[in-house]
N, C-alpha and C positions, 0 to 999 in steps of 0.2 A: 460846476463840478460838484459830483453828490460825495456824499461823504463814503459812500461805496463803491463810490466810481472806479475802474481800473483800465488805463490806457487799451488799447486794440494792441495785443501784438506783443507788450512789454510784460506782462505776468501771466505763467503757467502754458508757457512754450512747451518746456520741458516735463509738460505733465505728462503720464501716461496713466490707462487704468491698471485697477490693480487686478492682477490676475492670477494663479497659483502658480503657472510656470514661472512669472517674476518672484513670487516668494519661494519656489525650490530655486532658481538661480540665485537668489541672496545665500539661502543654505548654502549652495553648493559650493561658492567661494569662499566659505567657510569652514567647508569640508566638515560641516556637519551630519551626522546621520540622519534618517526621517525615513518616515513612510507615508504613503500616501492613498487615502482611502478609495473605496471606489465614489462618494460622493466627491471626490476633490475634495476633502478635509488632509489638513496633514499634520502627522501626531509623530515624536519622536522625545526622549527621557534627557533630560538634561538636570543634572544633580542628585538623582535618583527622584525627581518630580515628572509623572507624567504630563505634555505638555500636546496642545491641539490647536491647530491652527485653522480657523475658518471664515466661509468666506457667505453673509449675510444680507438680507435685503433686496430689493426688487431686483434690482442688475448686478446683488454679487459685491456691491461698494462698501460694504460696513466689514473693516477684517476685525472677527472678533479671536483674541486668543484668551485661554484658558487654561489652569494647570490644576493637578486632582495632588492633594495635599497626603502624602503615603503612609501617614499612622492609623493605627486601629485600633482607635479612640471606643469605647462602649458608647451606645446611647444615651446613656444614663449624664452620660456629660455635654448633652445636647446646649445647655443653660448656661454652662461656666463659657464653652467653646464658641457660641454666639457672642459672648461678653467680649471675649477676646478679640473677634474677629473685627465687632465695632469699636475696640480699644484702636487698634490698627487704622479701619476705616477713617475714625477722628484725627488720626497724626496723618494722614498722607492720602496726598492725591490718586494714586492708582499703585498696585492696583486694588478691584474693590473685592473684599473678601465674604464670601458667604457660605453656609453651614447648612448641611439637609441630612436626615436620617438617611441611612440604607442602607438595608439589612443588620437590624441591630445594631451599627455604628452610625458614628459621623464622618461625615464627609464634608471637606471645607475646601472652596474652590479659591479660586484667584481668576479676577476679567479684568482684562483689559480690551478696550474696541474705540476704534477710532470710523466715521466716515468718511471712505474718501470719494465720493461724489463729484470732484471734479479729478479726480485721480490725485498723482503724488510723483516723487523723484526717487530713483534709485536707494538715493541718500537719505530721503525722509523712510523710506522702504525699510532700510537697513538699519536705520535708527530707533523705527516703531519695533521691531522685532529685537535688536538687543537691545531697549529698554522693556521691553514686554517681559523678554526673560529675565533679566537681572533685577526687576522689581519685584518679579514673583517667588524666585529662590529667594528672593531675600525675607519676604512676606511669610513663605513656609515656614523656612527656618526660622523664622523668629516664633513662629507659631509650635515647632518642636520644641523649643525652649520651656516652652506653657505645659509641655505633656513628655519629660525627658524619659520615662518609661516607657512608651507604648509604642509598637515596631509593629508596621503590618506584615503577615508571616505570608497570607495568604497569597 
């Protein structure tokens, strides 16, 4: 027996792939709001962070989520707000934060993505998504803390 061996039949029964209707039915039993794009992306606000749900890779298996960080930072603080964001990065596993210009401000994301290539469980389903969200509000707000002025009006 190889060190990766896994019996016939005993692990990943219960797999299935990951599909957007499984990820709107986790929503839905959570009577969450969302919308859902014409690509199959699905994006709905959760703590006043826009968040998106998408689905990557050759067959669709990589769910990557994503959430758009709501201040309206100037440019000018492109420097300090990368510092920040690998301040963050450093203390914690996921999720990973990154900083891009646009249109005169910054913009600072939140990814999280997992492969599921051989699929997943209901339970892992519902897991990756409320940890996807609760690490990312948490990563924002900690990231407003850095910038307690600045409210995007837009």
């Amino acid at each position: 027996m190889g060190y990766f061996t896994k019996p016939d039949g005993v692990l990943g029964a219960d797999l299935a792939p990951l599909t957007t209707g499984r990820v709107t039915g986790c929503m839905d039993a959570h009577s969450w709001h969302y919308e859902v794009s014409a690509e199959g992306d699905i994006g709905g606000w959760w703590d006043g962070y826009w968040f998106v749900f998408s689905f990557r890779g050759k067959n669709k298996e990589i769910f990557f989520v994503h959430a758009l960080w709501n201040r309206g930072v100037p440019a000018s603080e492109f420097t300090q707000a990368a510092l920040y964001a690998n301040e963050w990065n450093a203390e914690h596993l996921w999720p990973m934060l990154s900083v891009r210009e646009r249109d005169d401000r910054i913009a600072v994301l939140a990814d999280f993505s997992v492969d599921y290539s051989f699929g997943l469980t209901d339970e892992q389903l519902d897991l990756h998504i409320r940890c996807a969200i609760d690490t990312m509000v948490s990563a924002l707000t900690w990231m407003d803390t850095k910038y307690p002025t600045y409210r995007d009006d837009s």
